[in-house]
DOMARNU-167250 format. One line per 10 residues: their letters; for each residue x, y, z of C-alpha. Coordinates in Angstrom, 2 decimals. Layout:
! residues N
A	X/Y/Z  ...
***
This chain:
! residues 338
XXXXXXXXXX	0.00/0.00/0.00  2.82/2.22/0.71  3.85/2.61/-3.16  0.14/3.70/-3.81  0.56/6.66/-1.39  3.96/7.19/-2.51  2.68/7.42/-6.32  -0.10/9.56/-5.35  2.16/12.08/-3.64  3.19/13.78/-6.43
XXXXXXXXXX	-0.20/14.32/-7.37  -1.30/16.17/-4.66  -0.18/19.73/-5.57  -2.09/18.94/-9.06  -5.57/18.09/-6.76  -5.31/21.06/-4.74  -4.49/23.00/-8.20  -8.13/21.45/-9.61  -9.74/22.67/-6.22  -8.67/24.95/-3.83
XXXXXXXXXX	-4.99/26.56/-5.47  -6.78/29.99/-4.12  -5.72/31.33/-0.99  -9.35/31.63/-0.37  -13.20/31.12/-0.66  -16.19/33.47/-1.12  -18.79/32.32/1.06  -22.68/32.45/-0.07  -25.13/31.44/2.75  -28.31/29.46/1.40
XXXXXXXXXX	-30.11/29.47/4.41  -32.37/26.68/6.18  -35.57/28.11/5.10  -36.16/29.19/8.62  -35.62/25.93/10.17  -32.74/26.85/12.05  -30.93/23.89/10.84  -30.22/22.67/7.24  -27.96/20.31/5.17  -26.30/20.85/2.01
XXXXXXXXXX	-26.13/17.62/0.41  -26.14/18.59/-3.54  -23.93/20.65/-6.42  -23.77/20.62/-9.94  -21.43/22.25/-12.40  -23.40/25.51/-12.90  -22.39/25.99/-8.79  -26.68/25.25/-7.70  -27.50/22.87/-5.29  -30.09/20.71/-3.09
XXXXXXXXXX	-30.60/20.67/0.40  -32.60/19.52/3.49  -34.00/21.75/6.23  -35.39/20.54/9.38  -35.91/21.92/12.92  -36.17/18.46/14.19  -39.18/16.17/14.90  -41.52/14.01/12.51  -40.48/13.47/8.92  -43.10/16.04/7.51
XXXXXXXXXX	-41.30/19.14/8.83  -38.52/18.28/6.24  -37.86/20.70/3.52  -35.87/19.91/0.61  -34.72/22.84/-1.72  -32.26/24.19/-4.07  -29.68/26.78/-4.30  -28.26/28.89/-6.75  -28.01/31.89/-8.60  -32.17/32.61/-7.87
XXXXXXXXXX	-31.52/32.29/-4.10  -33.34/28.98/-2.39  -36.46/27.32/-3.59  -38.33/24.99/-1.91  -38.75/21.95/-3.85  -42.65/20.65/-4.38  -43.90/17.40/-2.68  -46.32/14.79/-4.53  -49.01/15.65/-2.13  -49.47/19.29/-0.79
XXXXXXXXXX	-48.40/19.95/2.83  -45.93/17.08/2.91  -42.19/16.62/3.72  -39.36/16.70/1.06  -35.91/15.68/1.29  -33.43/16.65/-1.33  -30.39/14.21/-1.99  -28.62/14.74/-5.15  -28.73/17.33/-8.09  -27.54/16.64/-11.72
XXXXXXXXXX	-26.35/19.08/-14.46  -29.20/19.30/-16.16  -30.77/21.21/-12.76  -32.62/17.65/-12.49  -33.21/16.93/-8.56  -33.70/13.68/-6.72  -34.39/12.89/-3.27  -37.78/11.75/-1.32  -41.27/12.78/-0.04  -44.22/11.29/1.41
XXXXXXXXXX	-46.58/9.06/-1.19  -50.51/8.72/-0.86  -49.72/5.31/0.84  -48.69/6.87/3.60  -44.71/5.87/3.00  -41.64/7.72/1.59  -41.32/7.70/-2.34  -38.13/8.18/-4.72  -38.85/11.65/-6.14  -37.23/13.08/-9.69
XXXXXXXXXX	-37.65/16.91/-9.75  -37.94/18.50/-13.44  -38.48/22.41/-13.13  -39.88/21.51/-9.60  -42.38/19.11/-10.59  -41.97/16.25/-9.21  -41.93/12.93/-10.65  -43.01/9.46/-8.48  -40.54/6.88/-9.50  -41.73/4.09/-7.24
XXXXXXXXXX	-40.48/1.20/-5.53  -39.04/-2.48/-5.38  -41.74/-4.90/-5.68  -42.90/-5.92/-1.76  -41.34/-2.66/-0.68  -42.87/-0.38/1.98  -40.75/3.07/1.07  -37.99/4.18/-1.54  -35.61/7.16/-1.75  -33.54/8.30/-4.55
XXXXXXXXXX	-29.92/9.53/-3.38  -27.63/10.54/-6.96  -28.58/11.01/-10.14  -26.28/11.34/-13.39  -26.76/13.22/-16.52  -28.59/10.80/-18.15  -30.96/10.81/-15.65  -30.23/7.15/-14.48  -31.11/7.56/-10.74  -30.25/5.46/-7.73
XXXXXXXXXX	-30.61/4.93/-4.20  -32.72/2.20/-2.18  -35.99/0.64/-1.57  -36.95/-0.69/1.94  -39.09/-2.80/3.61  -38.37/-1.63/7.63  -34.51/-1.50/8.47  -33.85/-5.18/7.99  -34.87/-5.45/4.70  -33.38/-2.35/2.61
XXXXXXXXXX	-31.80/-2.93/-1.40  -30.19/-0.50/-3.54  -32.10/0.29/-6.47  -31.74/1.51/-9.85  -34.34/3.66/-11.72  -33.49/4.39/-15.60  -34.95/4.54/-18.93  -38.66/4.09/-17.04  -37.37/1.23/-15.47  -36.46/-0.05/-12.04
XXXXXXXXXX	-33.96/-2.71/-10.77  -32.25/-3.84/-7.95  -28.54/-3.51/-7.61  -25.69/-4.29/-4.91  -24.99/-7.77/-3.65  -28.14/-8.02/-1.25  -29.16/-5.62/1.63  -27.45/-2.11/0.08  -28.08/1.48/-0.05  -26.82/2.10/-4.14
XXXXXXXXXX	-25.29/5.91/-2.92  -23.66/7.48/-6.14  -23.60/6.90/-9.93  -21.35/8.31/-12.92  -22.32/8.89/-16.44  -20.69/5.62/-17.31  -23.47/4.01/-15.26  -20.98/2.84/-12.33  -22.67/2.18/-9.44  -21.32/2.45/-5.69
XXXXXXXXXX	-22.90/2.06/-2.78  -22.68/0.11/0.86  -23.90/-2.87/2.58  -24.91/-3.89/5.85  -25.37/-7.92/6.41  -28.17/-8.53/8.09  -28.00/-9.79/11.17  -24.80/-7.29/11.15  -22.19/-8.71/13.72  -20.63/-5.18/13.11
XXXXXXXXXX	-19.85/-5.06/9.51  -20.42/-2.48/7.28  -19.46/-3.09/3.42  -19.00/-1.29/0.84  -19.05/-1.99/-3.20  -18.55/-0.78/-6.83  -20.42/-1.69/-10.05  -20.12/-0.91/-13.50  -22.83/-0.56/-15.98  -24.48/-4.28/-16.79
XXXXXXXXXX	-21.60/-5.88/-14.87  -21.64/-7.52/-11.08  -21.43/-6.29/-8.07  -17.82/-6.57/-5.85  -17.13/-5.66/-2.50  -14.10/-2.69/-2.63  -11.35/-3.22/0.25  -10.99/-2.00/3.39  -7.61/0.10/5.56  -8.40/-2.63/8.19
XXXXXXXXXX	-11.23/-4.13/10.44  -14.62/-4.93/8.96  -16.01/-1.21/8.12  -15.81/0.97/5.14  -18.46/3.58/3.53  -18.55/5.37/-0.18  -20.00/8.38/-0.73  -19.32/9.38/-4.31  -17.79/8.51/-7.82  -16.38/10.69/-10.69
XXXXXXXXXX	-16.34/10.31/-14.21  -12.97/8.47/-14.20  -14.25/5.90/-11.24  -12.56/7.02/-8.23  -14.29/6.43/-5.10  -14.63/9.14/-2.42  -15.13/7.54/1.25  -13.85/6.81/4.10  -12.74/2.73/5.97  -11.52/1.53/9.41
XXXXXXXXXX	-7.21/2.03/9.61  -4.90/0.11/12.05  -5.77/2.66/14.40  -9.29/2.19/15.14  -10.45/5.42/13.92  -12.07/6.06/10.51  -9.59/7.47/7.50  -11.10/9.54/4.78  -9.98/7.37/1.92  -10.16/7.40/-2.01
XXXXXXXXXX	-10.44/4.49/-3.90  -8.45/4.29/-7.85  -8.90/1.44/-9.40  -10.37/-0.58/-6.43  -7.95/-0.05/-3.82  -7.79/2.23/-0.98  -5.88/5.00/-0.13  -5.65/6.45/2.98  -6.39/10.39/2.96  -5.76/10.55/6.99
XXXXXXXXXX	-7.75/11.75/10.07  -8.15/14.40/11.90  -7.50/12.91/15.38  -11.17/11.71/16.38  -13.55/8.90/15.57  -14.20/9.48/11.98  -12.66/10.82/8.69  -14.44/10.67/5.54  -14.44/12.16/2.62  -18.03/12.78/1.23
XXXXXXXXXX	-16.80/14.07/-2.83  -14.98/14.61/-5.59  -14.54/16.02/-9.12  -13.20/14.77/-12.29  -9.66/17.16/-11.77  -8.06/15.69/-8.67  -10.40/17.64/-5.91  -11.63/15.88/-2.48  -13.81/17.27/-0.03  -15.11/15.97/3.28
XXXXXXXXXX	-15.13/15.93/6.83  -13.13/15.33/10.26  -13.81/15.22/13.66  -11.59/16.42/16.21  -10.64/14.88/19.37  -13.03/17.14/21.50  -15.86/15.44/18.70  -16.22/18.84/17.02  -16.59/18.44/13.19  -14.39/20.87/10.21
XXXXXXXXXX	-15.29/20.62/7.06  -11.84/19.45/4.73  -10.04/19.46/1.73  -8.37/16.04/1.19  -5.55/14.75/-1.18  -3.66/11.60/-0.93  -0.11/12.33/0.21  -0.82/15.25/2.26  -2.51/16.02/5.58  -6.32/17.31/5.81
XXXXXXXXXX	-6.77/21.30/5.32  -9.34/22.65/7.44  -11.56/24.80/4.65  -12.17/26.94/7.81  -8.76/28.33/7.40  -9.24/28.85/3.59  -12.65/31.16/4.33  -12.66/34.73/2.79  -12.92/36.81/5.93  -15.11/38.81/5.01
XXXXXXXXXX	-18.15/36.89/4.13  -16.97/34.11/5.98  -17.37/36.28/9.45  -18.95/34.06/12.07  -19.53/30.86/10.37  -18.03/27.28/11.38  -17.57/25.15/8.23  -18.67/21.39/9.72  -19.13/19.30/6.22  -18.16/20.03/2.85
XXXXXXXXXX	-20.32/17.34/0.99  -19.55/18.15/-3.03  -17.24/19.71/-5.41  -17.49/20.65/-8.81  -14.66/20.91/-11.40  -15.04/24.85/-11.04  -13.62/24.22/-7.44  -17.02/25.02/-6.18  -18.06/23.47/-2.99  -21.33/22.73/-1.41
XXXXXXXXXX	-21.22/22.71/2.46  -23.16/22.49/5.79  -22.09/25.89/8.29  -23.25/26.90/11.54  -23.07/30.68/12.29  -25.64/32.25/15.13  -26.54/28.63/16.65  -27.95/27.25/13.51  -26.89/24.92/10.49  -26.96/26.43/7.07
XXXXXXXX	-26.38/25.22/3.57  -23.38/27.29/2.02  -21.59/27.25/-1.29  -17.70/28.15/-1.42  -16.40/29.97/-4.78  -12.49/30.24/-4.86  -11.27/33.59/-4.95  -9.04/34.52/-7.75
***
């Protein structure tokens, strides 16, 4: 493993040069649509995005909306005065995520324009959510029957199928129709898996640092693997997977490491927590330690927030992440400064 790490090192001024060569970012606050506390979870290459407010409580005080260069717009739920929950956002401005169904359960939703679009469920399933879609539309994410039974599914071309070897979430997908996504056996005995798999091929689980965890978050267009695995030290490592094996991106002294996304020009985004359990929000590359994006922030309109996750990153360097400023959590978007 050490030449993989050793090859990647002189790589790693190139992935900071794809996303964050500036000596700063420009910091736009999105809001929580009153909430007082909000996810980013979303970002395409125009710089918009999708997120999810909530003040706590029962699912249907969930708001899912998008941000860009309009401001934030809620996104529309298949029956009026229900929840939404916004997961991923293609470059056609195409929106995916969930929202309560006339049957009482949670339904994949596709949003064109902010209409939204019921794309169903497993057969013998109870709910369904869509987390990524690519620009062909293809969509993924899982369909559930109560925690124990819960399989990744596939939605394209007005079709749906199941994908990932048995109980899965399916969490990201690339234009080449790669799949990725994780897996909990069921009963668990502490294991959490995770796997890659290409367009009309099989499923295969991807390695781990050590121990029996490991989660994936993301793919690009070349098929590396943002995520994060168990290391000889007991604590999570963010970690980015080329060509199915791991590297280890490194921690930030607590519990857990991961990295959450990544573009097609070397950039890696994610998050750490400390040792006291507080959270930063990072920018990753192999060979090189974590930078804390907090230290990166324009001070100006970065004044009195607290970058906890950065969540995506487009190949403009743009980066979609979750702040707190004034006691509540916002969705922001970071623009590198020239």
């Amino acid at each position: 493993m050490r030449h993989w790490i050793t090859g990647w090192a002189g790589c790693a001024a190139l992935a900071l040069a794809g996303s964050a060569s500036a000596t700063s970012y420009q910091l736009t606050d999105f809001g929580n649509q009153g909430s007082g506390v909000a996810t980013a979870n979303g970002l395409n290459a125009a710089g918009d995005g999708v997120a999810t407010a909530s003040p706590g409580g029962p699912l249907t005080v969930y708001q899912g909306f998008r941000t860009g260069a309009g401001g934030a717009r809620a996104l529309q739920p298949l029956l009026a005065g229900q929840y939404t929950r916004a997961f991923g956002l293609n470059d056609l401005g195409w929106a995916v995520g969930d929202t309560r169904h006339a049957d009482g359960w949670a339904r994949a939703v596709l949003w064109k324009k902010n209409k939204p679009l019921d794309l169903g469920k497993l057969p013998g399933m109870w709910n369904s959510v869509a987390l990524a879609v690519n620009r062909q539309g293809d969509v993924v994410g899982y369909s559930d029957h109560g925690a124990r039974y819960v399989f990744g599914t596939l939605w394209s071309g007005g079709t749906m199928r199941q994908v990932g070897p048995g109980q899965t979430t399916a969490n990201g997908i690339n234009d080449a129709g790669e799949v990725i996504g994780n897996q909990r056996p069921y009963p668990s005995n502490g294991t959490l898996n995770c796997w890659h798999q290409p367009a009309g091929g099989n499923a295969s689980y991807l390695p781990k640092l050590a121990g029996n965890l490991c989660s994936v978050a993301a793919i690009n267009q070349a098929g590396e693997i943002a995520g994060g695995s168990m290391a000889p030290d007991g604590r999570w490592h963010a970690v980015l997977y080329r060509a199915g094996l791991p590297i280890d991106l490194g921690s930030l002294g607590g519990t857990m490491t991961m990295a959450t996304g990544l573009n097609d020009r070397g950039g890696i985004v994610g998050y750490g927590l400390l040792p006291d359990g507080s959270s930063r929000a990072l920018l990753l590359a192999p060979g090189t330690n974590p930078v804390d994006l907090n230290t990166l922030l324009d001070p100006v309109s970065g004044a009195g927030y607290q970058l906890l996750q950065a969540v995506r990153i487009n190949d403009n360097g743009q980066i979609a992440a979750t702040a707190s400023k004034d006691g509540t959590t916002r969705a922001v978007l970071l623009t590198p400064l020239p």
